[in-house]
C-alpha positions in Angstrom: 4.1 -0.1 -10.6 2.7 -1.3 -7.2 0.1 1.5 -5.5 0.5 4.5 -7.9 -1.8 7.2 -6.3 -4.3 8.5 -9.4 -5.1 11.8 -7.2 -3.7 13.4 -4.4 -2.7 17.0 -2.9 1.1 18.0 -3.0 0.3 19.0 1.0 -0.2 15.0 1.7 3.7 14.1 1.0 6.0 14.0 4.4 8.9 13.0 5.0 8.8 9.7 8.0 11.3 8.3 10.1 12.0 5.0 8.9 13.6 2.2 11.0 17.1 1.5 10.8 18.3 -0.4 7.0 14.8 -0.6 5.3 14.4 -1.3 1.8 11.2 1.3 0.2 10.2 0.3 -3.2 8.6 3.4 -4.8 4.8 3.3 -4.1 5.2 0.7 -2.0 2.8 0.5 1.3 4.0 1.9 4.4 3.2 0.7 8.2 4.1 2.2 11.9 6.8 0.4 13.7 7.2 1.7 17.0 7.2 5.1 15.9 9.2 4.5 12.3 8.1 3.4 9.2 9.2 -0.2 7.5 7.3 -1.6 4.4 3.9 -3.2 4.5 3.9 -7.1 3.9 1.5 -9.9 3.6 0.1 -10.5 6.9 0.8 -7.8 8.8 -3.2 -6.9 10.1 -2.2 -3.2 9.9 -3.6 0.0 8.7 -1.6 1.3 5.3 -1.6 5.1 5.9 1.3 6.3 3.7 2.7 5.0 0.4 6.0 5.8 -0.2 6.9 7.7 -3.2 11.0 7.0 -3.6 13.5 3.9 -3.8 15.3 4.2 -1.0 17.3 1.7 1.5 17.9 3.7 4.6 21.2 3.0 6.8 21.8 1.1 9.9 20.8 3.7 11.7 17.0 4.7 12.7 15.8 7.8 12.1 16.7 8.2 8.3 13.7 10.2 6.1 11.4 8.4 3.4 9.6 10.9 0.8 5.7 9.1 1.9 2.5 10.0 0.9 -0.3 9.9 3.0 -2.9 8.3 0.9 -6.6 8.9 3.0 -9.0 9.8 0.8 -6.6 8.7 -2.2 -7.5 6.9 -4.8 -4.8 4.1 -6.0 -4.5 2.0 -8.7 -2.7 -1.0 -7.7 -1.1 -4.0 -9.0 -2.4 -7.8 -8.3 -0.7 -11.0 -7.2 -3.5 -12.4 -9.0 -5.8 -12.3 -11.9 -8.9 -10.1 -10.4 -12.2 -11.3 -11.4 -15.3 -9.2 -11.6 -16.7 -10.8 -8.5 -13.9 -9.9 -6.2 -14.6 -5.8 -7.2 -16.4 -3.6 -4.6 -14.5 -6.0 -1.8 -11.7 -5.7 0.9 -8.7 -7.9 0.2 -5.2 -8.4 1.5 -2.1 -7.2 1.1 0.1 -9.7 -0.7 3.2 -8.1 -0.8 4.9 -4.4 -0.3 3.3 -3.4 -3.6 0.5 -5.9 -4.7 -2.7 -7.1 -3.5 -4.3 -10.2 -3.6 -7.9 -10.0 -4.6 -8.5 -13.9 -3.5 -7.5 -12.7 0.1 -10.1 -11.6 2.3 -9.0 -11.8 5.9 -7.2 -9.0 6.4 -9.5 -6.4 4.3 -6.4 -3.5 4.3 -7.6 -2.5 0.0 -10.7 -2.1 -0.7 -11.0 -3.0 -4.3 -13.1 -1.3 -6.6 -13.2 -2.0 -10.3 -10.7 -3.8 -12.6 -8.3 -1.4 -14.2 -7.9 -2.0 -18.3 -8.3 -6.1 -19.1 -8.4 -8.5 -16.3 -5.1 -9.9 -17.6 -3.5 -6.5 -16.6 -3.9 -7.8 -13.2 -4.3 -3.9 -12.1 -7.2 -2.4 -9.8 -8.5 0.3 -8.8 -9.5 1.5 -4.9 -8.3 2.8 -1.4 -6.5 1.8 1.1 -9.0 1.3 4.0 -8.8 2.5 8.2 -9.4 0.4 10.6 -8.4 -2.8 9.1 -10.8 -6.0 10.5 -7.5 -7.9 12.6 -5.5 -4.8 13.6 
């Protein structure tokens, strides 16, 4: 499922310009590179302003449009690399992959995470992406 937005106005989706031959998993974060868009990873000390809400690989060519949304104010429910636990809710964690978060992870603070979603075991949360990310 990755980050599947629980809310959000119709006049938050756009359509980016993504670098040349991307691969966008459907929900999957989004990050600015050089002016196009390329999938969010682990590590990357970034803002996350747009999820994007298609599969798509885009060509060799830059330019190509990815259906995004943009998700301030949004609130997500996304999957986890890990088991949350009750005392990692109502903290910032990392990304730990295009489209999970690792509620262990606390360097990078890019999700803030606010209560487990269903049973722990689920590994789903629920929360917004945050601005102004510690290390960007």
């Amino acid at each position: 499922m990755a980050f599947k937005p629980e809310q959000y106005d119709s006049g938050k989706l756009v359509y980016l310009k993504a670098a040349n031959t991307q691969t966008f998993a459907k929900f999957g974060a989004v990050k600015n590179a050089s002016g196009y868009i390329t999938p969010a990873a682990s590590g990357d000390n970034t803002d996350v302003k747009y999820v994007s809400m298609e599969a798509i690989t885009t060509s060799g060519t830059d330019g190509d449009l990815v259906l995004c949304l943009r998700i301030g104010g949004v609130t997500i429910v996304a999957d986890t690399s890990n088991t949350p636990t009750q005392a990692q809710m109502m903290t910032a964690v990392d990304l730990s992959a295009v489209n999970t978060i690792d509620t262990s992870a606390v360097t990078d603070q890019v999700f803030f995470a606010e209560s487990i979603v269903g049973a722990a075991a689920d590994k789903k949360v629920r929360g917004w992406f945050l601005e102004g990310v510690v290390n960007s």
